[in-house]
Every structure is written in structure tokens, then in C-alpha cells.
C-alpha positions as CSV (number, residue, x, y, z in Angstrom):
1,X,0.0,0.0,0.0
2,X,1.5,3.6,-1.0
3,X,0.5,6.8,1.1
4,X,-0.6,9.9,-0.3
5,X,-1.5,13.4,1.8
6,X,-3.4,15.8,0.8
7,X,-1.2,19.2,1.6
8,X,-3.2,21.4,3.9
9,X,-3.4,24.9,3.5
10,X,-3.3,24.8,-0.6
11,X,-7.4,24.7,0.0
12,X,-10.2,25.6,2.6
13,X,-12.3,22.8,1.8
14,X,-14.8,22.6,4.8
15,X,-15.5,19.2,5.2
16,X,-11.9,18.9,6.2
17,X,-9.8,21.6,7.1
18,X,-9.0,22.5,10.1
19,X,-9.2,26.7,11.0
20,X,-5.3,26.8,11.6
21,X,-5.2,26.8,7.6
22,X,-7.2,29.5,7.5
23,X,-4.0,31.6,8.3
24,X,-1.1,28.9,7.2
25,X,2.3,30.8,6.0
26,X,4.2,28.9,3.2
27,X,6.8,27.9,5.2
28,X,4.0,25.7,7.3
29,X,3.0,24.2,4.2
30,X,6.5,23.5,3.3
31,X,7.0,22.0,6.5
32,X,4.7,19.9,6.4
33,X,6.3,18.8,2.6
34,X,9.4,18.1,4.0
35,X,7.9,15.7,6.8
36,X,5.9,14.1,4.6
37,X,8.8,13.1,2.4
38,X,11.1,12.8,5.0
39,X,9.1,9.6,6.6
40,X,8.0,8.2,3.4
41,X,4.8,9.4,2.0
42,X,4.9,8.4,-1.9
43,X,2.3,11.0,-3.2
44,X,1.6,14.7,-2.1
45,X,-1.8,15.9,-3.8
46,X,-2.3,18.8,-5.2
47,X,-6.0,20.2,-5.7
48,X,-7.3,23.6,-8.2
49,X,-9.8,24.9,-9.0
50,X,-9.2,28.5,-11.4
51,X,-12.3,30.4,-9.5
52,X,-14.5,29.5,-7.1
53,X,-18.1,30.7,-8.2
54,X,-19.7,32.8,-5.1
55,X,-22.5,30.8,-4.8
56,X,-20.7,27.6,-5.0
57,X,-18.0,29.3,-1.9
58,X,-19.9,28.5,1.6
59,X,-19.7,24.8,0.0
60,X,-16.6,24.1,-1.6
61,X,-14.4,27.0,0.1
62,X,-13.0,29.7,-1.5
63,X,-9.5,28.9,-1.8
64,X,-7.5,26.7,-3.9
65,X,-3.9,26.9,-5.8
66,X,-3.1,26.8,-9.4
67,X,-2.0,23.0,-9.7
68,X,1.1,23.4,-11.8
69,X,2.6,26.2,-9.6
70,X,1.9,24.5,-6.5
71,X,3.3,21.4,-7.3
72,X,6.8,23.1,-8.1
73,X,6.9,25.0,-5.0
74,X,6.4,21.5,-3.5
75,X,8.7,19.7,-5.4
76,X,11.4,22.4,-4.7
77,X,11.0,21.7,-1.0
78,X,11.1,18.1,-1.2
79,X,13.7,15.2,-2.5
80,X,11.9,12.1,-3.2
81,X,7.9,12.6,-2.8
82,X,5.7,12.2,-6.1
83,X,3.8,15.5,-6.6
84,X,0.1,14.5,-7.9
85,X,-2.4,17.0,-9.1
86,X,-5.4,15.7,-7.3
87,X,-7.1,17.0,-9.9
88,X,-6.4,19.4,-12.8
89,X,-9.3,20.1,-15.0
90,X,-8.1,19.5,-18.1
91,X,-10.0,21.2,-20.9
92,X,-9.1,24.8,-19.2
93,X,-5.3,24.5,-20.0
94,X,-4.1,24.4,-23.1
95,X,-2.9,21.0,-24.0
96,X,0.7,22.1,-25.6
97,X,1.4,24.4,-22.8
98,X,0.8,21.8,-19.9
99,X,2.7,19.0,-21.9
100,X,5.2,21.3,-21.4
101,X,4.6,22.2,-18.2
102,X,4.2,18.8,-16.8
103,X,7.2,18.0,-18.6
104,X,9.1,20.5,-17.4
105,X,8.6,19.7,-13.7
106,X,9.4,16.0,-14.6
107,X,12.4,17.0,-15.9
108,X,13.6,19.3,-13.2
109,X,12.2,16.9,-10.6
110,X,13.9,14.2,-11.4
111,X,10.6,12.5,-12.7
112,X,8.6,13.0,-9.5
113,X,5.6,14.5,-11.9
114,X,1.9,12.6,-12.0
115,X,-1.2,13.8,-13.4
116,X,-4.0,13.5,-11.7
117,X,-6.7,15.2,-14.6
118,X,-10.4,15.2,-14.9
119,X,-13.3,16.8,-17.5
120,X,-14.1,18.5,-14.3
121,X,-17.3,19.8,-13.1
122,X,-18.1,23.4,-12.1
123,X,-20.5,25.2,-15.1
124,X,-19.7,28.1,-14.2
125,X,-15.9,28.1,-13.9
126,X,-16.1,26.9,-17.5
127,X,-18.0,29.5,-18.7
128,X,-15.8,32.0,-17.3
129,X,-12.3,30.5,-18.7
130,X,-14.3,30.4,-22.2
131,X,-14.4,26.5,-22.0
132,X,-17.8,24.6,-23.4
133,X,-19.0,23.0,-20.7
134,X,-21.1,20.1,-22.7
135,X,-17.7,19.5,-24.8
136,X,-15.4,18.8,-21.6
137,X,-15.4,15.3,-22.5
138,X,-14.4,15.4,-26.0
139,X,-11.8,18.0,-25.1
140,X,-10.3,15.7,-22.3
141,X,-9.7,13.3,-24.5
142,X,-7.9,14.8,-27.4
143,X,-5.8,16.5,-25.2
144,X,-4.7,13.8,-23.7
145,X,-3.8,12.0,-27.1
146,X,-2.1,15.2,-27.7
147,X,-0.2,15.7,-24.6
148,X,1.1,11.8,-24.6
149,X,1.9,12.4,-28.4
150,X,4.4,15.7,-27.6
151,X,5.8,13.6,-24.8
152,X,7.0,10.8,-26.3
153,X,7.4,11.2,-30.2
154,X,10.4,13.0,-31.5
155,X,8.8,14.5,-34.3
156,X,5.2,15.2,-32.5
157,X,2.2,16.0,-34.7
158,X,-1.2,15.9,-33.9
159,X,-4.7,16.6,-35.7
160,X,-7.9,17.2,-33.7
161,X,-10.8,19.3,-33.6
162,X,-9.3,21.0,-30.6
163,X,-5.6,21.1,-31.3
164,X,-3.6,20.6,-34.6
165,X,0.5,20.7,-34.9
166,X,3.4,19.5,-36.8
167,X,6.7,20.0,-37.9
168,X,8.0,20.8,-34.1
169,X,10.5,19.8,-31.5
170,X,9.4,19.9,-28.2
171,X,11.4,19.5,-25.1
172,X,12.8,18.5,-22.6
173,X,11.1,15.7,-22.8
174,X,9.7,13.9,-19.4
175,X,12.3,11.9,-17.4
176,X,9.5,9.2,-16.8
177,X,9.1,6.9,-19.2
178,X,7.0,6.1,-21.2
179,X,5.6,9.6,-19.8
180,X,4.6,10.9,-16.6
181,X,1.5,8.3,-15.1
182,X,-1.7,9.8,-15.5
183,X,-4.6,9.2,-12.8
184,X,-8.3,9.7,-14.4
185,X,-10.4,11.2,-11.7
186,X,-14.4,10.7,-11.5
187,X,-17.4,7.9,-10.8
188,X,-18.8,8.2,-14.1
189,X,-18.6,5.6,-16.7
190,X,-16.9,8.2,-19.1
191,X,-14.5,8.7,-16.4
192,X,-13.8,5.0,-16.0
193,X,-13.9,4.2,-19.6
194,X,-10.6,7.0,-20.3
195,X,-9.1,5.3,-16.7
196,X,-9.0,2.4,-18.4
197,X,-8.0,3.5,-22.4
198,X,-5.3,5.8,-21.6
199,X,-4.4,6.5,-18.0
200,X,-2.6,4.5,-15.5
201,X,-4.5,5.1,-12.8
202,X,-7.7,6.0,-11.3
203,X,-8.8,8.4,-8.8
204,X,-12.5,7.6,-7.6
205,X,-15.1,10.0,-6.3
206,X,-16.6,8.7,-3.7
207,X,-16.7,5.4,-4.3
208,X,-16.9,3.4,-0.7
209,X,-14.6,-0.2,-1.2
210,X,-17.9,-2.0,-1.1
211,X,-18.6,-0.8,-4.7
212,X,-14.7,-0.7,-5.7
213,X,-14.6,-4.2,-7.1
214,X,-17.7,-3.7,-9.6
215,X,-16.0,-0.3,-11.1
216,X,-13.0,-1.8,-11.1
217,X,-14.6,-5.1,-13.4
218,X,-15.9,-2.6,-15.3
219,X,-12.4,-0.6,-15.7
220,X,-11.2,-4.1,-16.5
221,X,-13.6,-5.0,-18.9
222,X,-12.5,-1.6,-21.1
223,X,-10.8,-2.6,-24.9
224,X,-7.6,-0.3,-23.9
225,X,-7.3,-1.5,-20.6
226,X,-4.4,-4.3,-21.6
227,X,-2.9,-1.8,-23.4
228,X,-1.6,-0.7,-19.8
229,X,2.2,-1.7,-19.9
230,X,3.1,-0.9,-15.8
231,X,1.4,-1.1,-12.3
232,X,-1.9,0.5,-12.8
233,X,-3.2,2.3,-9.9
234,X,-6.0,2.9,-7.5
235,X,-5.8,5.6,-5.3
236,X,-8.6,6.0,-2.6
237,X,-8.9,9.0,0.5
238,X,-8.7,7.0,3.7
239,X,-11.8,9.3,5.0
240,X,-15.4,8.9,3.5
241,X,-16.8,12.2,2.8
242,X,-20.0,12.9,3.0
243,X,-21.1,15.1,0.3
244,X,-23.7,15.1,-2.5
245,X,-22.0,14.5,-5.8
246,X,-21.4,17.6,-8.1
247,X,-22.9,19.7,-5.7
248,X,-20.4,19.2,-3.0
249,X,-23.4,19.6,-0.3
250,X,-22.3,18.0,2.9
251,X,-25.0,15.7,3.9
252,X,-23.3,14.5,7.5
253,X,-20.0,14.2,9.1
254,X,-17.0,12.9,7.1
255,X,-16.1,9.5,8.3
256,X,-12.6,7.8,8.9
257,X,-11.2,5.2,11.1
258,X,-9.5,6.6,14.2
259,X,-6.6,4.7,16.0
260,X,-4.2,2.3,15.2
261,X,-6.1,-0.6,14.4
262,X,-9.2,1.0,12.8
263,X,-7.2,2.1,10.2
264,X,-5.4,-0.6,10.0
265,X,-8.7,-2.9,9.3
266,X,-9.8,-0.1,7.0
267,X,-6.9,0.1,5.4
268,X,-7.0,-4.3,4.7
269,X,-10.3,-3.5,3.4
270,X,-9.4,-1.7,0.8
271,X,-6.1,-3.6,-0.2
272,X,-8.6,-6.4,-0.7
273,X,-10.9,-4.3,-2.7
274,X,-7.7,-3.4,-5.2
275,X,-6.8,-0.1,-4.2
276,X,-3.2,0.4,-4.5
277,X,-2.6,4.0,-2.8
278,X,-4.4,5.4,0.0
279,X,-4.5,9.5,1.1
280,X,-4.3,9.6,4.9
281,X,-5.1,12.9,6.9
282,X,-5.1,13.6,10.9
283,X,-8.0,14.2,12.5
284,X,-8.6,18.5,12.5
285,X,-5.8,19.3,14.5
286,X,-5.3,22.9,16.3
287,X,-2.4,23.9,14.6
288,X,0.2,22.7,12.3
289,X,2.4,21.4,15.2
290,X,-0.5,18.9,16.2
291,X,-0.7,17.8,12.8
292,X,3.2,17.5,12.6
293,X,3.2,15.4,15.6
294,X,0.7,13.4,13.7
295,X,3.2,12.1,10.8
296,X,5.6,10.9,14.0
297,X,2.6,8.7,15.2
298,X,1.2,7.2,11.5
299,X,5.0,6.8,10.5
300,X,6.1,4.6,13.5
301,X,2.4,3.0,14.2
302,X,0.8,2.5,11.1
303,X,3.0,2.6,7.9
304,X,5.4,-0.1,8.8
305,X,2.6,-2.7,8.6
306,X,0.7,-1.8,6.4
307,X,3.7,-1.3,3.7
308,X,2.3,-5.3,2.6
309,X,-1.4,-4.4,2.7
């Protein structure tokens, strides 16, 4: 089992942050990189969203980072930690300018880049960035033919409805190979369906490990999916959140195991359903020295047996 954390700070999401964040510097946030990495987290996340709509705020908070620059602030601070946009909307960025982004921080990380990418969901933000909404997921996928085609060909050309080029060089090229691993985000079938045809990975939305095995026949199942040449990854929030899908509406308390052993058990449970990579949280802590203390405690009681989960 890998361990992922979901950076605090970078986002005020209200069904987990704690009010500390509120008023986090950057050097808490790096911090709290550096632990991470130093005890052996394999993922920090990285959420975005562009803007947050005003009505959509008292829901969803109203902060979050642009992805790309986050992640190299992080990766700066760090040695050895994968930095995983958890996720990046992709039909807002232009698909030749994050390939080269994305390989650019793979190249200066020392291939450390993964991208975690949906068709994303907020109407609004769309309609502000000049994005069709009802297109997102014929955009996603042509970028994402695109992007992998400027990554690994040496003489990249591409022709789409949404992107066209030839006759260019592009690099650096990524330092993982074939590419940086992409992670498809979502509970739709669409979403499943492009998990399993091109990514190598798959982010669910909440998805509780009694349903995991069914999407994950169904992933299966996909034409593309023995295409997939390397590990092909399931990576699942340790907490249950409690939120209405799209909307974001909490409908009742998140929910995750407290102690030792309850995660533990929790964390067999979903090693059995075929995740792969867990992202693990403290309880809402104080203040960021509680929630350092809280890496000392899961590295020493929790990570060393479940490493075989």
C-alpha cells in the first residue's frame, strides 16, 4: 500500500480543514512537505480549481492553488515525494502548454511529476475561462492523445478538432518513461472508460470499497485497458466524505477510522478491494504542530505494517 497526503493549507475545503489553515504561512506548508517526504509518503496531492463561483464558496471554500505552480513550490521543498495533481481540470489549459509544463517539472524533478486530470465539473468556472462545458469530455480526450503524443514522439504531430501541430521539436522531454503516469479522476462511466483506455490510474469519487470491485470489473472490462504496460493504480482518500456529488453539499459528518487498528482494518479492506494508494489525513488538529506530531505517530504505528497491505 502507497500513502498519499493531501497538503493542507493549498485549499479551505470545509469538510476537512482544520481553521489553523485559515491563516497557514508557506513555510508551514513547506514544513509539512518536508515531513511528509522525509518519513516516506509516496504522493503529495495537489488540488485547483481556477475560481470558485460565489454561490458555489460557503460549500466548496474559496480557496484553492493553481496546480502546476503548487506542485513546483512543492517539489522544490522536497527530495523524493511524487507531486500528484489531485485534480487538474483539463480542458481549461491548453494542451501544448501543460505538456510542457508537466514535462518540465518532470524533468527538473527528477521525474517525481503525475497527473492526476479530470473533465471537471463546475459550469460556471467553465463558462468564465471560455471552455464549453457540454464539450469537456471530447476536449479531455484529445488532449490527452495530444499531450502523450508531444511527450514521447520525437517528431510530435497531432490533428484534432481542438488542437492541430506538426513539424516541431518539443522538449525536454519527461524523465519518466513512457511519460509521466496519468490518474483519471471521476465515478462516471466516461470517467472509468478514459481510466482504463489511456491513464494508469484512477482516482475515484466517492466510491466506498464495497462498490470498488464492480467499477473496477468494469475498468477491466474496457478494450484499452491491456494496453496498460506498468502497475496501474487505485488511489482512494482513507476518510469517507460525506457530500452530494457535483454539488459538494455536505449531507453529514465525514467519516474515517481513528486509532491504530481501525485504520489498520480499513486500510486491509481496501487492499482487498484493489486499491493500491491510500491519502491519509489527521483528525482537525489545532495547529500545524499537532498535525506535525501526527506524521511521528502514523509513520512509527501505522506505515510499517501496512507497507504489505
Amino acid at each position: 500500500m502507497k500513502f498519499g497526503l493531501g497538503v493542507p493549507a493549498l485549499m479551505l475545503y470545509p469538510p476537512v480543514m482544520s481553521n489553523w489553515e485559515r491563516d497557514a504561512k508557506p513555510q508551514d506548508i513547506s514544513r509539512i512537505a518536508k515531513k511528509a517526504d522525509a518519513v516516506g509518503f509516496d504522493y503529495l496531492t495537489v488540488p485547483e480549481h481556477i475560481v470558485m463561483p460565489d454561490e458555489m464558496v460557503e460549500i466548496m471554500g474559496p480557496r484553492y492553488p493553481e496546480g502546476l505552480a503548487a506542485a513546483a513550490f512543492l517539489a522544490g521543498a522536497t527530495e523524493r515525494v511524487t507531486l500528484l495533481n489531485y485534480v487538474l481540470v483539463l480542458p481549461y489549459r491548453n494542451p501544448v502548454v501543460l505538456a510542457k509544463q508537466i514535462a518540465t517539472l518532470d524533468f527538473l524533478s527528477n521525474g517525481r511529476m503525475t497527473l492526476g486530470t479530470a473533465s471537471g465539473h463546475l459550469e460556471r468556472e467553465f463558462e468564465i475561462l471560455g471552455v464549453p462545458y457540454h464539450e469537456r469530455g471530447a476536449i479531455c480526450d484529445e488532449y490527452l492523445a495530444a499531450i502523450i503524443e508531444l511527450w514521447t514522439s520525437e517528431h510530435p504531430s497531432f490533428r484534432g478538432k481542438y488542437v492541430q501541430f506538426d513539424k516541431i521539436h518539443f522538449e525536454p522531454k519527461p524523465i519518466s518513461k513512457p511519460h509521466p503516469p496519468i490518474f483519471i479522476g471521476g465515478n462516471s462511466k466516461p470517467a472509468m472508460r478514459r481510466a482504463a483506455n489511456v491513464g494508469d490510474g484512477w482516482l475515484p469519487w466517492l466510491v466506498t470499497s464495497d462498490k470498488l470491485p464492480d467499477a473496477l470489473t468494469y475498468i477491466k472490462e474496457q478494450p484499452g485497458y491491456g494496453d496498460v504496460n506498468r502497475p496501474f493504480e487505485v488511489v482512494m482518500p482513507l476518510a469517507l466524505l460525506n457530500v452530494e456529488d457535483y454539488s459538494h453539499r455536505e449531507l453529514g459528518k465525514t467519516r474515517a477510522p481513528r486509532g491504530k487498528e481501525a485504520t489498520l482494518e480499513q486500510l486491509g479492506l481496501f487492499g482487498e478491494a484493489g486499491v493500491t494508494a491510500t491519502l491519509v489525513g489527521p483528525p482537525k488538529t489545532p495547529d500545524a504542530e499537532k498535525y506535525l506530531e501526527w506524521f511521528d505517530w502514523f509513520a512509527e504505528e501505522v506505515m510499517p505494517q501496512a507497507g504489505g497491505l
